[in-house]
C-alpha positions in Angstrom: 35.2 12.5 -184.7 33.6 12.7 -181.1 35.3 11.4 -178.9 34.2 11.7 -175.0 38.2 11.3 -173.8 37.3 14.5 -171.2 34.1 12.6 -169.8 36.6 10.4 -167.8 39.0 12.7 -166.6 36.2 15.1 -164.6 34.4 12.2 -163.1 38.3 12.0 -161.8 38.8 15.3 -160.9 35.3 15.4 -159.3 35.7 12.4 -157.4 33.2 9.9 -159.3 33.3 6.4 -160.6 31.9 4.2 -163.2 29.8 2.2 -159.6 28.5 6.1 -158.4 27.2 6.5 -161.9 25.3 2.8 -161.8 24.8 2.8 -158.1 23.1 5.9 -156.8 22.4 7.6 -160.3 20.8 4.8 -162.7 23.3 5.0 -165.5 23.3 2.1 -167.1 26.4 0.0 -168.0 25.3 -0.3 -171.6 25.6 4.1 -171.8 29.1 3.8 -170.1 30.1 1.0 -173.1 28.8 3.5 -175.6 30.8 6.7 -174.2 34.0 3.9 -173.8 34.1 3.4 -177.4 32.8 6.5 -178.8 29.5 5.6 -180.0 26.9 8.2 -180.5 24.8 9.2 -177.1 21.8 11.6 -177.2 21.5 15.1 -176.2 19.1 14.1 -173.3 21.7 11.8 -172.0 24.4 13.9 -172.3 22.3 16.7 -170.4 21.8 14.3 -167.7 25.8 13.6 -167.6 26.5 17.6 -167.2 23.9 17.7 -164.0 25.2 14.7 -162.7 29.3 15.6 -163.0 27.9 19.7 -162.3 30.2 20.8 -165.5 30.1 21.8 -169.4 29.5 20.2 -172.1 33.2 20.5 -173.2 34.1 18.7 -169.8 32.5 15.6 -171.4 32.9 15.9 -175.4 35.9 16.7 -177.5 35.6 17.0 -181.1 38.6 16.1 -183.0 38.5 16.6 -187.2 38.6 13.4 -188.8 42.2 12.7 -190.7 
């Protein structure tokens, strides 16, 4: 399972919030429901995420083997 658990702790550590992302980088609320809940996001998208927060991709995805 994907789960995007990290993407919220390096917008912390990198001093963003949920408002910088809408504000002054267009996310859109709908994306930040998606990544809350774990729903699929594209590769585009989570490009964008990595130039935005300046980090990896494993900064903002964690996969975790399905039980």
């Amino acid at each position: 399972m994907i789960t995007y658990e990290p993407f919220y702790e390096t917008m912390k550590q990198k001093g963003f919030t949920t408002y910088m992302l809408i504000t002054q980088y267009n996310i859109s609320r709908s994306l930040l429901d998606r990544l809350r809940h774990n729903k699929p996001i594209t590769t585009v998208t989570l490009n964008d995420l990595c130039n935005i927060l300046d980090c990896r991709v494993e900064d903002i995805v964690l996969y975790r083997k399905d039980i």
